[in-house]
PDB file of N, CA, C and O in Angstrom:
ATOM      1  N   UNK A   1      10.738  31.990   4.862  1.00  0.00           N
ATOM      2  CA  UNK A   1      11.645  30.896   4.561  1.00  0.00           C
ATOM      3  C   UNK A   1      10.890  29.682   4.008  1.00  0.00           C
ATOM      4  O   UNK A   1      11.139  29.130   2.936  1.00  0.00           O
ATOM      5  N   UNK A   2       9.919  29.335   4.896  1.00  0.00           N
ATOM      6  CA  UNK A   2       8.990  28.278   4.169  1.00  0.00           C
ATOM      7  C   UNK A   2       8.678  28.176   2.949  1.00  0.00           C
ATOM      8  O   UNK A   2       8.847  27.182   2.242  1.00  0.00           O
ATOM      9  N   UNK A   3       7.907  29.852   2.449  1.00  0.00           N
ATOM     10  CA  UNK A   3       7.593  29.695   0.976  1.00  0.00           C
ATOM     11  C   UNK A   3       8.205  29.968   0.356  1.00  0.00           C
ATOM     12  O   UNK A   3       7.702  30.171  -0.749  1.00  0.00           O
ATOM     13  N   UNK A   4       9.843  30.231   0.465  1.00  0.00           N
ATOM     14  CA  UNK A   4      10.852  30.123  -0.877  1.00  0.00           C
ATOM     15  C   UNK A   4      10.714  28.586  -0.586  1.00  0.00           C
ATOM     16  O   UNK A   4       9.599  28.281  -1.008  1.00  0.00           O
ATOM     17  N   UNK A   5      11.287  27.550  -0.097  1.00  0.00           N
ATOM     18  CA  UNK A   5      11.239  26.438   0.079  1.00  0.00           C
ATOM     19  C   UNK A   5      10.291  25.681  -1.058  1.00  0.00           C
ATOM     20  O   UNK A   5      10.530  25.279  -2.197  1.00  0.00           O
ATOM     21  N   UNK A   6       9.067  25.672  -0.196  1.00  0.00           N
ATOM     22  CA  UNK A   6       7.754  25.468  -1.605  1.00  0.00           C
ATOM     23  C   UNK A   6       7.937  25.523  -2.708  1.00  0.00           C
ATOM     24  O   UNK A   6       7.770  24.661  -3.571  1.00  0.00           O
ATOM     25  N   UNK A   7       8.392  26.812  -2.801  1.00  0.00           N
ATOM     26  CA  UNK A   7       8.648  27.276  -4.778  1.00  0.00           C
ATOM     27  C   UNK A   7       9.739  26.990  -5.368  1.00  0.00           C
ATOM     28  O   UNK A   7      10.094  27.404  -6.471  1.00  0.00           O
ATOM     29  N   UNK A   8      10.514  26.017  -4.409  1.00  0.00           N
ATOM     30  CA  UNK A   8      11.661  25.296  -4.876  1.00  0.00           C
ATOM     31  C   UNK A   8      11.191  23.959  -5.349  1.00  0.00           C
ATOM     32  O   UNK A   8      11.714  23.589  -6.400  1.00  0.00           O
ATOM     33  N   UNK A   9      10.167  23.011  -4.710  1.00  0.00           N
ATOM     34  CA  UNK A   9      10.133  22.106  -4.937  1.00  0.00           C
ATOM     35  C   UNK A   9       8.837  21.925  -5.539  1.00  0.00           C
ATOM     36  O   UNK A   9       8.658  20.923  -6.232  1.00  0.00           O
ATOM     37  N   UNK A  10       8.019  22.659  -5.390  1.00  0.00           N
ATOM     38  CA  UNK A  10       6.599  22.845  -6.215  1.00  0.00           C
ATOM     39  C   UNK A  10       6.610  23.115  -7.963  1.00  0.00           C
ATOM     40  O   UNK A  10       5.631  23.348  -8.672  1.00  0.00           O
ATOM     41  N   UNK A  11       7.621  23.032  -8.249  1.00  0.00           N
ATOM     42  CA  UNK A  11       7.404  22.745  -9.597  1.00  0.00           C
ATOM     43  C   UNK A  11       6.496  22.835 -10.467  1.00  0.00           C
ATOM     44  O   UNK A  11       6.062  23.701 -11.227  1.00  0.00           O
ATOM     45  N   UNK A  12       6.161  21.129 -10.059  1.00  0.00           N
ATOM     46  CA  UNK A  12       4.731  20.263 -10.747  1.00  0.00           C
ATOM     47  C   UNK A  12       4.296  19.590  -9.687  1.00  0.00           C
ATOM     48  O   UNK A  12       4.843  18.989  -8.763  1.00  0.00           O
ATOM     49  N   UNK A  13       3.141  19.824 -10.024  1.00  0.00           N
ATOM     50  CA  UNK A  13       1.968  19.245  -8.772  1.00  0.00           C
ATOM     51  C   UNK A  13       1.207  17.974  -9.458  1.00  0.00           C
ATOM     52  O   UNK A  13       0.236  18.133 -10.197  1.00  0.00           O
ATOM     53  N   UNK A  14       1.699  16.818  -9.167  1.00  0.00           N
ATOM     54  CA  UNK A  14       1.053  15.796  -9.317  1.00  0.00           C
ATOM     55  C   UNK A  14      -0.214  15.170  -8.957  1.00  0.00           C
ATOM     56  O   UNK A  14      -0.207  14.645  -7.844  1.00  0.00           O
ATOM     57  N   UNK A  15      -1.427  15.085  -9.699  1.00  0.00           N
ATOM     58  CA  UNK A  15      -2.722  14.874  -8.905  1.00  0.00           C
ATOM     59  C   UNK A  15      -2.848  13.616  -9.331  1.00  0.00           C
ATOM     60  O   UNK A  15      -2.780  13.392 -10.539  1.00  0.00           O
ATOM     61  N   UNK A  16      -3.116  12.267  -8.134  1.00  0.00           N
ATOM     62  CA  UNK A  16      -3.271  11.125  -8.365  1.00  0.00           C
ATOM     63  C   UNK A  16      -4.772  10.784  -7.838  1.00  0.00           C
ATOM     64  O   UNK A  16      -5.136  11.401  -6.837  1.00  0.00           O
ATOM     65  N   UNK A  17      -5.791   9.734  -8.503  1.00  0.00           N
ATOM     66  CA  UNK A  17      -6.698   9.158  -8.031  1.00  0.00           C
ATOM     67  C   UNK A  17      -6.171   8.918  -6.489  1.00  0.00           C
ATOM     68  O   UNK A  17      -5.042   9.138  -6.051  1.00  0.00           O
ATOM     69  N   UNK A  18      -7.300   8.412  -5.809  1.00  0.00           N
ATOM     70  CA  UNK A  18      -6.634   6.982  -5.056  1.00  0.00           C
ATOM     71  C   UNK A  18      -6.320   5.753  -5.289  1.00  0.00           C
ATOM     72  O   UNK A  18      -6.680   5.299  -6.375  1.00  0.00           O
ATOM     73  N   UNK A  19      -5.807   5.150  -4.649  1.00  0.00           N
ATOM     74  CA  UNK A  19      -5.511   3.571  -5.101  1.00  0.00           C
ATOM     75  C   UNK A  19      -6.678   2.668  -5.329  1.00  0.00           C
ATOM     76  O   UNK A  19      -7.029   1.752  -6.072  1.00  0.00           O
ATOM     77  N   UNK A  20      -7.036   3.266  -4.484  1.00  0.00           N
ATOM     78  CA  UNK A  20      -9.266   2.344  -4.966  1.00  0.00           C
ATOM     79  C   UNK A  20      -9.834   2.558  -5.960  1.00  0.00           C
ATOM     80  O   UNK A  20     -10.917   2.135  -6.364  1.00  0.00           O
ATOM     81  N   UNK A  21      -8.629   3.687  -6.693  1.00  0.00           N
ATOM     82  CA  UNK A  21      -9.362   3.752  -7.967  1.00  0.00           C
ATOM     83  C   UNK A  21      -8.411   3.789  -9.150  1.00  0.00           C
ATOM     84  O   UNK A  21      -8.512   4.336 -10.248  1.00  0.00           O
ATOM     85  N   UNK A  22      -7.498   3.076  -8.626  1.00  0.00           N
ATOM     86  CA  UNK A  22      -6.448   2.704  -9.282  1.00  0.00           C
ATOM     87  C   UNK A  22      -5.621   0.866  -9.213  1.00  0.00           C
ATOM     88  O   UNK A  22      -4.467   0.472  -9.040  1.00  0.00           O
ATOM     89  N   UNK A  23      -7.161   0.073  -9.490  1.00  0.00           N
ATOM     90  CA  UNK A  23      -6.056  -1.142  -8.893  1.00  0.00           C
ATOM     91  C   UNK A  23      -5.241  -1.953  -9.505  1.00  0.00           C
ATOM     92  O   UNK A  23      -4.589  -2.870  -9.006  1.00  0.00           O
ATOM     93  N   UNK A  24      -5.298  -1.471 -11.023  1.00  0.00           N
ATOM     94  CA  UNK A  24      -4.209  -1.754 -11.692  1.00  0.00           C
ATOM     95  C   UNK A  24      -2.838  -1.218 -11.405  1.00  0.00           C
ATOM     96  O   UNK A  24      -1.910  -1.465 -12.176  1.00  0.00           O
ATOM     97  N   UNK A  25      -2.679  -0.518 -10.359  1.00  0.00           N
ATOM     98  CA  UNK A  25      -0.895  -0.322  -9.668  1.00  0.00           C
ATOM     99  C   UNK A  25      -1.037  -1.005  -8.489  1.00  0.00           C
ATOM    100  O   UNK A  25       0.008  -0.955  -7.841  1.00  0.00           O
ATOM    101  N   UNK A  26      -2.022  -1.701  -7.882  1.00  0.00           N
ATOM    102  CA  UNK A  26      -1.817  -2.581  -6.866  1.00  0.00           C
ATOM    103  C   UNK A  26      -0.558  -3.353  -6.439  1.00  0.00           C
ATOM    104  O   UNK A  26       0.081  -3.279  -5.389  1.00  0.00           O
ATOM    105  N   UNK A  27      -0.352  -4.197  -7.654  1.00  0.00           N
ATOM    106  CA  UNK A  27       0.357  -5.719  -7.997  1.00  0.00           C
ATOM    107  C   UNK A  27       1.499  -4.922  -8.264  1.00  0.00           C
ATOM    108  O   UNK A  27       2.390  -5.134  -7.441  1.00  0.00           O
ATOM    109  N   UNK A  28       1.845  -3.895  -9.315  1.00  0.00           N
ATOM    110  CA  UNK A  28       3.350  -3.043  -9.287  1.00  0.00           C
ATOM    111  C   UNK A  28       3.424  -2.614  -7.947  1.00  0.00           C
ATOM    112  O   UNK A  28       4.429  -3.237  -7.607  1.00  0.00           O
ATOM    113  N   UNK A  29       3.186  -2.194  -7.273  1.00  0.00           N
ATOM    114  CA  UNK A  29       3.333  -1.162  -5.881  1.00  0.00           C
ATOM    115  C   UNK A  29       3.523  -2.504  -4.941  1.00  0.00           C
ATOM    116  O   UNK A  29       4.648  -2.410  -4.452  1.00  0.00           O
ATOM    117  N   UNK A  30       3.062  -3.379  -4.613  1.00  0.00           N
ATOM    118  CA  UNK A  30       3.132  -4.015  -3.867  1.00  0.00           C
ATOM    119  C   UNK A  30       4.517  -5.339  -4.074  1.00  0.00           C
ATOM    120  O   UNK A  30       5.039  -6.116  -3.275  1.00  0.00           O
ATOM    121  N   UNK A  31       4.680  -5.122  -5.273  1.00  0.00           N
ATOM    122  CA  UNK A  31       5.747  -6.357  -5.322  1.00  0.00           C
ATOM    123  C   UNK A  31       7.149  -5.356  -5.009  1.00  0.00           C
ATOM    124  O   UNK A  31       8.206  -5.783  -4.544  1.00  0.00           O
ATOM    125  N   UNK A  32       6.868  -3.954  -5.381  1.00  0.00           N
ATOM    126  CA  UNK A  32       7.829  -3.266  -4.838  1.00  0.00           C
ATOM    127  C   UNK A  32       8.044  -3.044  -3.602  1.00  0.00           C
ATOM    128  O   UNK A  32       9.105  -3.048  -2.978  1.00  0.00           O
ATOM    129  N   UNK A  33       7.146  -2.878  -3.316  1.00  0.00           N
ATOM    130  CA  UNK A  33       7.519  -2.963  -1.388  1.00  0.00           C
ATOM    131  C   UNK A  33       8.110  -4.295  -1.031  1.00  0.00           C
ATOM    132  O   UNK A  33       8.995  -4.571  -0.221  1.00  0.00           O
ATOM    133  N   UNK A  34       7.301  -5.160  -1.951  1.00  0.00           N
ATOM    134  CA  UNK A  34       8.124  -6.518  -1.220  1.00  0.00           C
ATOM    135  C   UNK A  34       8.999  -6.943  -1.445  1.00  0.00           C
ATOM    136  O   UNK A  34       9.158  -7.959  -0.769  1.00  0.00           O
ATOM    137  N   UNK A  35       9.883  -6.722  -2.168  1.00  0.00           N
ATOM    138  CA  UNK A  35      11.472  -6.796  -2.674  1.00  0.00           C
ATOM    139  C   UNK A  35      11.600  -8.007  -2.552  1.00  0.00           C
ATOM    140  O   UNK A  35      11.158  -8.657  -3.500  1.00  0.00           O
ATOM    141  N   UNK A  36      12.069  -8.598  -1.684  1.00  0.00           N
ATOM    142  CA  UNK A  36      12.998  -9.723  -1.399  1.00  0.00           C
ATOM    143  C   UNK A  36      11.886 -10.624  -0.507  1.00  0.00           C
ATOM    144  O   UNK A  36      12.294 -11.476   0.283  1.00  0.00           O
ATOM    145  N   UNK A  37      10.425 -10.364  -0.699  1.00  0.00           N
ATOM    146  CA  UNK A  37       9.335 -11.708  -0.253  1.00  0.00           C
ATOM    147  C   UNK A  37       9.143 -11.761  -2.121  1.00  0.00           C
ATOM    148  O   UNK A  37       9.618 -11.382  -3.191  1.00  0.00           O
ATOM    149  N   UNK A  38       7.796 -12.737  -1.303  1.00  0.00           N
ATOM    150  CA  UNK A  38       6.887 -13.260  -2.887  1.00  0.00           C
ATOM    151  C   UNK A  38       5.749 -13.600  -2.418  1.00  0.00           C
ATOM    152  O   UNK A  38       5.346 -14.427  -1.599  1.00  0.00           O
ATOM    153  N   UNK A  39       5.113 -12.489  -3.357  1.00  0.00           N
ATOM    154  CA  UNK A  39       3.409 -12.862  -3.012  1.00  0.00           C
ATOM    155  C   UNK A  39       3.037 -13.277  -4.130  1.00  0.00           C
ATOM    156  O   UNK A  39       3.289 -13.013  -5.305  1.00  0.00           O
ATOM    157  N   UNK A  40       1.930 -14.471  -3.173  1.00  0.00           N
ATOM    158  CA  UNK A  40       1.433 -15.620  -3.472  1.00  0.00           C
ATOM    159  C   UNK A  40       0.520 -15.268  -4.664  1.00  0.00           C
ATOM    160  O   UNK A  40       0.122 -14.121  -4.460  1.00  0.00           O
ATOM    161  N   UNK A  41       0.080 -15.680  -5.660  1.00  0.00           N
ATOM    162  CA  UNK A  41      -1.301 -15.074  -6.640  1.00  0.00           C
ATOM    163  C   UNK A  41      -2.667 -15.082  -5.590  1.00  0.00           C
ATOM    164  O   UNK A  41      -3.639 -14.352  -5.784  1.00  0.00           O
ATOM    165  N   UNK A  42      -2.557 -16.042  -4.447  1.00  0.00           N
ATOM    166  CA  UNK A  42      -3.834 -15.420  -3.488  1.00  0.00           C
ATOM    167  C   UNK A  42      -3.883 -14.210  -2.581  1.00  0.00           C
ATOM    168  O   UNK A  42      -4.865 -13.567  -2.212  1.00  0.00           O
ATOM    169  N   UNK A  43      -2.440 -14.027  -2.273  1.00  0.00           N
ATOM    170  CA  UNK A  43      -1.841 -12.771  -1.765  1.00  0.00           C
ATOM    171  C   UNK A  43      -2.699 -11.232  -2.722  1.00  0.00           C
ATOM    172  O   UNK A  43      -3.549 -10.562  -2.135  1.00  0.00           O
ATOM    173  N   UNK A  44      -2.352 -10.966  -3.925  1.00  0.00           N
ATOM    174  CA  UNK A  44      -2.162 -10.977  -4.887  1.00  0.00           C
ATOM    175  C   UNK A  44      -4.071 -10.187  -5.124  1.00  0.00           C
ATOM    176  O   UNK A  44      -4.524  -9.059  -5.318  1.00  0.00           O
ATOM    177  N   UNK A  45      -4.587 -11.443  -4.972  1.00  0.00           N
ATOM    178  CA  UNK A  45      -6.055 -11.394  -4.697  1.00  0.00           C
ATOM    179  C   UNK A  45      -6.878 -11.151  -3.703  1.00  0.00           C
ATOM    180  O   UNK A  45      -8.051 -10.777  -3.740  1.00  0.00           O
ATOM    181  N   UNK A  46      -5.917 -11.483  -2.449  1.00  0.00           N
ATOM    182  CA  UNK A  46      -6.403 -10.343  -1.734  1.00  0.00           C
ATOM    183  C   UNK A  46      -6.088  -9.121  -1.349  1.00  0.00           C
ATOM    184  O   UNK A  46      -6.959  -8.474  -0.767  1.00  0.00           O
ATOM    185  N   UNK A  47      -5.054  -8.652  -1.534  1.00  0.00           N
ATOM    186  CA  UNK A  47      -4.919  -7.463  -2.330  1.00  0.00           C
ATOM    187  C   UNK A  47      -5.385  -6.003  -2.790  1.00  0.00           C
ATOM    188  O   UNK A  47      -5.268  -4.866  -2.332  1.00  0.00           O
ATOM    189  N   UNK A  48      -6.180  -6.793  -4.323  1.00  0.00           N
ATOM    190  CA  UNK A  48      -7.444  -6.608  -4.850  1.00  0.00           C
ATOM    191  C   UNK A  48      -8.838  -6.478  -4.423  1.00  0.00           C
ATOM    192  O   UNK A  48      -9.768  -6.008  -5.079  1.00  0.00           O
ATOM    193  N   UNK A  49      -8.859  -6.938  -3.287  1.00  0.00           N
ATOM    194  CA  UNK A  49     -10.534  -6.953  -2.605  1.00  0.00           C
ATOM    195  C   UNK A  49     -10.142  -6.071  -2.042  1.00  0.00           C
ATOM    196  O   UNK A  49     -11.062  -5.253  -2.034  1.00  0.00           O
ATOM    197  N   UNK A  50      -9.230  -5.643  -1.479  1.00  0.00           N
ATOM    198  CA  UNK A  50      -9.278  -4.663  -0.029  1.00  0.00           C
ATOM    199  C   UNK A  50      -9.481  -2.724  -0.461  1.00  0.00           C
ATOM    200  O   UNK A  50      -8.733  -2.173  -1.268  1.00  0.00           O
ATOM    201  N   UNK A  51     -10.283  -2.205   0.060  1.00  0.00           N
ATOM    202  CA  UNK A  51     -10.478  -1.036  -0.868  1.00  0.00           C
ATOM    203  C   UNK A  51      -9.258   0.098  -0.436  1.00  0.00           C
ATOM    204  O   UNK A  51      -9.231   1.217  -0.949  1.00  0.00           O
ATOM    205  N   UNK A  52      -8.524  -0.234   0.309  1.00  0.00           N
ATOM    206  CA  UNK A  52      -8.062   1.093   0.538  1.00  0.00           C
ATOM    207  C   UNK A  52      -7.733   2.354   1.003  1.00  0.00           C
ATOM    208  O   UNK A  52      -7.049   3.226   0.467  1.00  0.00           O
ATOM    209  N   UNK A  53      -8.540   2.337   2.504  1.00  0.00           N
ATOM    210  CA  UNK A  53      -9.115   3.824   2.828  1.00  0.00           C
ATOM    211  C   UNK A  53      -7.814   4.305   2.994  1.00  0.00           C
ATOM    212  O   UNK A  53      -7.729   5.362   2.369  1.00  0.00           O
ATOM    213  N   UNK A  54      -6.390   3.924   3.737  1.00  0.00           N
ATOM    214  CA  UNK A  54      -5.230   4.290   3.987  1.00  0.00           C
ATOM    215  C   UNK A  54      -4.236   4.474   2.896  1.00  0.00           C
ATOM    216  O   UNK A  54      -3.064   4.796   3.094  1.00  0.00           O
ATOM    217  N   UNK A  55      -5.053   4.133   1.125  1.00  0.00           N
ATOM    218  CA  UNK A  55      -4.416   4.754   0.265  1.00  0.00           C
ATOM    219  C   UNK A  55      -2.764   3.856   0.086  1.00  0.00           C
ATOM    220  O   UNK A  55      -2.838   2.729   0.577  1.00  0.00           O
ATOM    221  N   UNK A  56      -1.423   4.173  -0.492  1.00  0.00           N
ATOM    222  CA  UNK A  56      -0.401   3.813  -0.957  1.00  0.00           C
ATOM    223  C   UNK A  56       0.077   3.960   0.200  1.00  0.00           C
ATOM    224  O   UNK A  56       1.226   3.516   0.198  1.00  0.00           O
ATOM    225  N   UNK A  57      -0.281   4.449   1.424  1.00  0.00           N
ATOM    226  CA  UNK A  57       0.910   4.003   2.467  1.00  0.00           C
ATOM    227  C   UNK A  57       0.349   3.262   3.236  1.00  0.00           C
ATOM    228  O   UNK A  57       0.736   3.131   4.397  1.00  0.00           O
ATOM    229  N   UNK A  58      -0.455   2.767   2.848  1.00  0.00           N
ATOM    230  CA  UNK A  58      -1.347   1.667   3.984  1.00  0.00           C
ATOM    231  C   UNK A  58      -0.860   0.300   3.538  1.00  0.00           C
ATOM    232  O   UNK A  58      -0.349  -0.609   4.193  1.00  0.00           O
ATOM    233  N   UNK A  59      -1.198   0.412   2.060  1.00  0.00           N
ATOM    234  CA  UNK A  59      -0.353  -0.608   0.944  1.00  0.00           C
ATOM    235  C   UNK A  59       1.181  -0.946   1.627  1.00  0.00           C
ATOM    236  O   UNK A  59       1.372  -2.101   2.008  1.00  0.00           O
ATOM    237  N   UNK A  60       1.912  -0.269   1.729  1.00  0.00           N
ATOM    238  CA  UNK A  60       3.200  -0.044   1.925  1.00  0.00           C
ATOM    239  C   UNK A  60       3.552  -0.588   3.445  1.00  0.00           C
ATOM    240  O   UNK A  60       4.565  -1.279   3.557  1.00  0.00           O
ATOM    241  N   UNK A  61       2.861  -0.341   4.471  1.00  0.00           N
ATOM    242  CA  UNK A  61       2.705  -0.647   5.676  1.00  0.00           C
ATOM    243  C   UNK A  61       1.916  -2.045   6.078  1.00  0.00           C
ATOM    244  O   UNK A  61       2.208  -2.471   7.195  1.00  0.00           O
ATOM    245  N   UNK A  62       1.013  -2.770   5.365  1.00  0.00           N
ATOM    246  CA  UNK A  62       0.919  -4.001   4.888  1.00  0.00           C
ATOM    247  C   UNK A  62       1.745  -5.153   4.541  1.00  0.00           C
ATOM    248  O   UNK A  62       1.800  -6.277   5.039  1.00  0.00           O
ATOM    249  N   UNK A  63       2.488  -4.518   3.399  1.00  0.00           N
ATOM    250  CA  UNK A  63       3.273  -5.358   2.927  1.00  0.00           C
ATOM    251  C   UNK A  63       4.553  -5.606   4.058  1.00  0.00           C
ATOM    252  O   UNK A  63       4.993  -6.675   4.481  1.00  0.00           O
ATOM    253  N   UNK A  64       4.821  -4.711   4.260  1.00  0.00           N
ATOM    254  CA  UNK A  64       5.837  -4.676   5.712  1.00  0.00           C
ATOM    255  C   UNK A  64       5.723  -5.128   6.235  1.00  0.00           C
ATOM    256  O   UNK A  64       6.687  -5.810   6.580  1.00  0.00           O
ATOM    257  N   UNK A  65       4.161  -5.351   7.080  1.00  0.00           N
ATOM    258  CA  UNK A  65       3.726  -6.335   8.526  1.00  0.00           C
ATOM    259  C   UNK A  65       3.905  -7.933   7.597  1.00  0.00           C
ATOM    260  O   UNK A  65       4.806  -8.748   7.791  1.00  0.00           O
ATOM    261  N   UNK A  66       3.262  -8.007   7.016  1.00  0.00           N
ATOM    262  CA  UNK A  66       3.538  -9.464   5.834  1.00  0.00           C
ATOM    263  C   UNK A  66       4.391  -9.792   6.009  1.00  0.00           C
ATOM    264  O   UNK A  66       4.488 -10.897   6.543  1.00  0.00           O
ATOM    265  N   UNK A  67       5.942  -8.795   5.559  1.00  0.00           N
ATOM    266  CA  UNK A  67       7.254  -9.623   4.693  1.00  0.00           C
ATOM    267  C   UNK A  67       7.728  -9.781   6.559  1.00  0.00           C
ATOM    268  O   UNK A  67       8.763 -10.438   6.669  1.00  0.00           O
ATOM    269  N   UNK A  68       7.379  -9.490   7.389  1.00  0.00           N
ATOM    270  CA  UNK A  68       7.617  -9.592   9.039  1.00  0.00           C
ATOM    271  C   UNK A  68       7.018 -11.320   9.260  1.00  0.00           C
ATOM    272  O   UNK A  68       7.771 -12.026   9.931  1.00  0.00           O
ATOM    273  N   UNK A  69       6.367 -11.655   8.991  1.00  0.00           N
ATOM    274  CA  UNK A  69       5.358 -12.617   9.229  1.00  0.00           C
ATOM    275  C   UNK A  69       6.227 -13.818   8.202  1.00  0.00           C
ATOM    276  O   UNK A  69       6.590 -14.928   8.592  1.00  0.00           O
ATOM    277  N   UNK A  70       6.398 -13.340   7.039  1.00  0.00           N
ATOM    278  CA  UNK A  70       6.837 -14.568   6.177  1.00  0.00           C
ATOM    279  C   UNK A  70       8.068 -14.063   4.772  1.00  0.00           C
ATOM    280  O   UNK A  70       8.353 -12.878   4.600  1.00  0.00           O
ATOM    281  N   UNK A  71       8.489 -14.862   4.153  1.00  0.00           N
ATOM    282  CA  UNK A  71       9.284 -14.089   3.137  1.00  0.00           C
ATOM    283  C   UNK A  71       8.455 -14.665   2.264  1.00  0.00           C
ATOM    284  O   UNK A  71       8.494 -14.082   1.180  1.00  0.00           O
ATOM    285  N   UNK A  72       7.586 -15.736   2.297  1.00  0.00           N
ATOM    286  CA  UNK A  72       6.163 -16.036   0.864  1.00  0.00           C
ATOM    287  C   UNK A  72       5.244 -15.696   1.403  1.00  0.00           C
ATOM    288  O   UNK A  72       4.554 -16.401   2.139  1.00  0.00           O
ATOM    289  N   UNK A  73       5.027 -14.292   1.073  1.00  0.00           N
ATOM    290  CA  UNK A  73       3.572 -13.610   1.646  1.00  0.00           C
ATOM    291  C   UNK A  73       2.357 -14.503   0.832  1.00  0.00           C
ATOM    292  O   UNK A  73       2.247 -14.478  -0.393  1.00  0.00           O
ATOM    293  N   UNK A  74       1.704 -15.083   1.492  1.00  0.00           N
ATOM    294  CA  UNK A  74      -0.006 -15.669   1.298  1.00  0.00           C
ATOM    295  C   UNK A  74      -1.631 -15.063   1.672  1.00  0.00           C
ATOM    296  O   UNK A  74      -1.816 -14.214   2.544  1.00  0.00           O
ATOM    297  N   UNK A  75      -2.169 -15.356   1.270  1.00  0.00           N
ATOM    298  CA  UNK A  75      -3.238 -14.499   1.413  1.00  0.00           C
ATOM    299  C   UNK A  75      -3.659 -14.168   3.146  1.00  0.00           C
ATOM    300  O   UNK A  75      -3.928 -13.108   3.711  1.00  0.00           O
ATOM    301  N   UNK A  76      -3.597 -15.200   3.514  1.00  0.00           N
ATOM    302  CA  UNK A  76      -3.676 -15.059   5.261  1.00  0.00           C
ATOM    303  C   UNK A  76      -2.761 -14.358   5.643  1.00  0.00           C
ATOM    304  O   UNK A  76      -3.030 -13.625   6.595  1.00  0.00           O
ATOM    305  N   UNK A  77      -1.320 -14.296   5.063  1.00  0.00           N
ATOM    306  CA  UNK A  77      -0.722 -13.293   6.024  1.00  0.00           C
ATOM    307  C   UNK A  77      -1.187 -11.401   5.491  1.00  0.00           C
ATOM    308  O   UNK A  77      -1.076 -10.528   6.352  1.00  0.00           O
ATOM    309  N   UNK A  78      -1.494 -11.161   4.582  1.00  0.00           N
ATOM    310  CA  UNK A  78      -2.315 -10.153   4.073  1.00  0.00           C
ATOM    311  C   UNK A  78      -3.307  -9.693   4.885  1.00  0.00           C
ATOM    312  O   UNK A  78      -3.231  -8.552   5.341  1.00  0.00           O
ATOM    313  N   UNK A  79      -4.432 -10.567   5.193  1.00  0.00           N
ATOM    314  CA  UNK A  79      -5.074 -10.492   6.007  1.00  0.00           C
ATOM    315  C   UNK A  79      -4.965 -10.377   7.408  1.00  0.00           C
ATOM    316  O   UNK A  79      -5.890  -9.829   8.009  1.00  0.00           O
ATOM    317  N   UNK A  80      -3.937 -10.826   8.060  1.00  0.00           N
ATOM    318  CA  UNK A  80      -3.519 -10.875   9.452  1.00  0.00           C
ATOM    319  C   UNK A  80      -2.759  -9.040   9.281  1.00  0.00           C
ATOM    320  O   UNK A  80      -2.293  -8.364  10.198  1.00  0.00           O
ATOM    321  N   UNK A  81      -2.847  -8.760   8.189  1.00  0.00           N
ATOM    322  CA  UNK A  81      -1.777  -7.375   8.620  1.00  0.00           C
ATOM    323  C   UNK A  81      -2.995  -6.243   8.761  1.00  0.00           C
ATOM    324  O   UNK A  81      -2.921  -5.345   9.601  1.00  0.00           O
ATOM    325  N   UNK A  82      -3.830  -6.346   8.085  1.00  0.00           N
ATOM    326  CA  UNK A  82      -4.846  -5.453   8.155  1.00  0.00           C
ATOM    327  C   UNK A  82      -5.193  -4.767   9.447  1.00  0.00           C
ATOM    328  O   UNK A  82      -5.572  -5.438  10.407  1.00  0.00           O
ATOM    329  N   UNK A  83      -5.051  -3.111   9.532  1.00  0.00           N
ATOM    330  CA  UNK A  83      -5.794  -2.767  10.671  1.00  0.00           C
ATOM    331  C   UNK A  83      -7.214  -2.591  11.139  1.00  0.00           C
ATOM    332  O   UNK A  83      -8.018  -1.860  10.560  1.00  0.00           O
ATOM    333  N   UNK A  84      -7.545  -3.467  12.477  1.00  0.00           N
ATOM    334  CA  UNK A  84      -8.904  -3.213  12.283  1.00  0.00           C
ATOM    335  C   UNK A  84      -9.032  -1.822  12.340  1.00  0.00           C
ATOM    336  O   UNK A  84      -8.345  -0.896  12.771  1.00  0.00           O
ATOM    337  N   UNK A  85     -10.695  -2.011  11.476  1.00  0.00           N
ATOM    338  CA  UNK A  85     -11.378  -0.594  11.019  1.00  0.00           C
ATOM    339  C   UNK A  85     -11.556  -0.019  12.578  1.00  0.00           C
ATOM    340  O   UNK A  85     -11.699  -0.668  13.614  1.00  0.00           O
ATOM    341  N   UNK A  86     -11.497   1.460  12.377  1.00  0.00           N
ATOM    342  CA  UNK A  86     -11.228   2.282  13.566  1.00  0.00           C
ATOM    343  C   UNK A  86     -12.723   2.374  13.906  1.00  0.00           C
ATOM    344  O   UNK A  86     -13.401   2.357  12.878  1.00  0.00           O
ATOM    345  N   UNK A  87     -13.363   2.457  14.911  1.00  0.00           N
ATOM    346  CA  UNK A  87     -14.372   2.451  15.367  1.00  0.00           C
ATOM    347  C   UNK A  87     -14.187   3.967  16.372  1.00  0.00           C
ATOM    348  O   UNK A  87     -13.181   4.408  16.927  1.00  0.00           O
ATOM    349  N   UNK A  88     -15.788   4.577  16.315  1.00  0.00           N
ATOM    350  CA  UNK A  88     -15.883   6.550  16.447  1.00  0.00           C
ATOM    351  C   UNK A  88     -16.416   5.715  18.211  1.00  0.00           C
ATOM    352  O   UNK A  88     -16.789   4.561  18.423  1.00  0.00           O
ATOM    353  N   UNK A  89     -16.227   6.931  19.224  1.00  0.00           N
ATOM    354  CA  UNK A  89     -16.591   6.514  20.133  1.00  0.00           C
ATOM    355  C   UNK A  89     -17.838   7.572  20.845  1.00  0.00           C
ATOM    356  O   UNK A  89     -18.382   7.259  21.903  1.00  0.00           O
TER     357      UNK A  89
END
């Protein structure tokens, strides 16, 4: 049952960089998540510094904790959403 399923929706297989290596969709991807906030051009920039490891849904889950925090996302609230880096024990 599974792999009729698959071969229903497997079509085309889309292969994307990551977003770290894509940061020209940063600023599109992110104003989309934010619909109804507005990030700041420092927002914006920081952003841009941040590399990524969590990829387009980390992006996505960011902007969320943000538009929670403020409806004019600023660079500090960007920063306040960030998870700290996971530390191995």
């Amino acid at each position: 049952m599974h792999e009729e399923l698959y071969y229903r929706i497997a079509g085309e297989v889309l292969v994307l960089p990551p977003l770290a290596e894509r940061p020209e969709d940063i600023e599109t991807l992110a104003l989309h998540f934010a619909q109804h906030a507005t990030l700041t051009q420092g927002a914006l920039i920081r952003l841009h510094a941040h590399d990524w490891p969590g990829d387009v849904r980390e992006l996505e889950l960011v902007i969320a904790r943000a538009k929670r925090r403020s409806s004019t996302i600023e660079a500090d609230d960007i920063s306040a959403c960030f998870d700290p880096t996971p530390t191995k024990s």
